[in-house]
C-alpha angles and dihedrals in degrees: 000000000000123000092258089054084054090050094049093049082044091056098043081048091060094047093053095047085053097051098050087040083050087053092046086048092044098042084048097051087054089047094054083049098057095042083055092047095047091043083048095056090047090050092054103046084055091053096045086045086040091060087034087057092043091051091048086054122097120257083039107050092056093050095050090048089057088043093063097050094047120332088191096059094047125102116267099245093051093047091055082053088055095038087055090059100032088053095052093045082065104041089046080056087047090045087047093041088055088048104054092047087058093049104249101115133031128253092248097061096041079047090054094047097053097050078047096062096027082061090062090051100048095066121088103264085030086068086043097057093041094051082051107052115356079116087069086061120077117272100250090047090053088044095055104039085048087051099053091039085050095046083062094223088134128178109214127278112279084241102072083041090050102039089178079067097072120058141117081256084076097138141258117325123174 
């Protein structure tokens, strides 16, 4: 064996150390996604059962109650209660929105999301709220809330899911 037929073994050798470095490094890189994607999803279910939890807590429930009857005729200090959820409600489905763009989250959940907060916004006081201030949202996220409002696939309002929601306790209204 002459010193050109070792380099070439020793060539061949280093290819194929690339190449099964290049499919560790590859199956790794898959691995780290789905851990993120998987930490992403977490994340996101505390943070939908952590405003869940906020809405179900006097002084809120009682504003949100009276937001979805009228949010205009509602005192100002429970409608700053109500905007506070509602506004996080939005921004979640944002947060979601930019998520799933970037592929860390699936369309159904971002879906599910979306009918979840357009629920809020179909009610009464939900309409009211969104005429008032769907300008202080970025513009995608009020496009695509408008769109789907506008397709008239509706969930129902979160008041027939949330039946709390309803009563003649609904807050105070001016």
């Amino acid at each position: 064996m002459t010193l050109q037929d070792l380099g070439a073994i020793g060539e061949f050798l280093g290819l194929f150390a690339i190449l099964v470095t290049l499919f560790y490094l590859a199956r790794q890189t898959r691995q780290n996604v789905d851990i993120n994607r998987g930490k992403e999803t977490r994340g996101l279910i505390n943070q939908f059962n952590a405003y869940l939890r906020l809405m179900a807590n006097p002084p809120y429930l009682g504003a949100m109650r009276s937001a979805m009857v009228s949010y205009r005729r509602m005192h100002a200090d429970a409608q700053a209660l109500a905007f506070v959820v509602l506004a996080q409600w939005v921004n979640f489905y944002e947060q979601l929105m930019y998520a799933r763009q970037s592929g860390l989250i699936p369309e159904p959940v971002e879906n599910a999301v979306r009918a979840y907060v357009v629920a809020f916004l179909i009610t009464p006081g939900g309409k009211e709220f969104w005429e008032d201030f769907r300008h202080v949202f970025g513009v995608e996220v009020s496009s695509k809330l408008d769109d789907f409002i506008a397709s008239g696939e509706l969930p129902p309002p979160i008041t027939e899911t949330y039946r709390w929601l309803q009563g003649e306790e609904a807050g105070p209204l001016d």
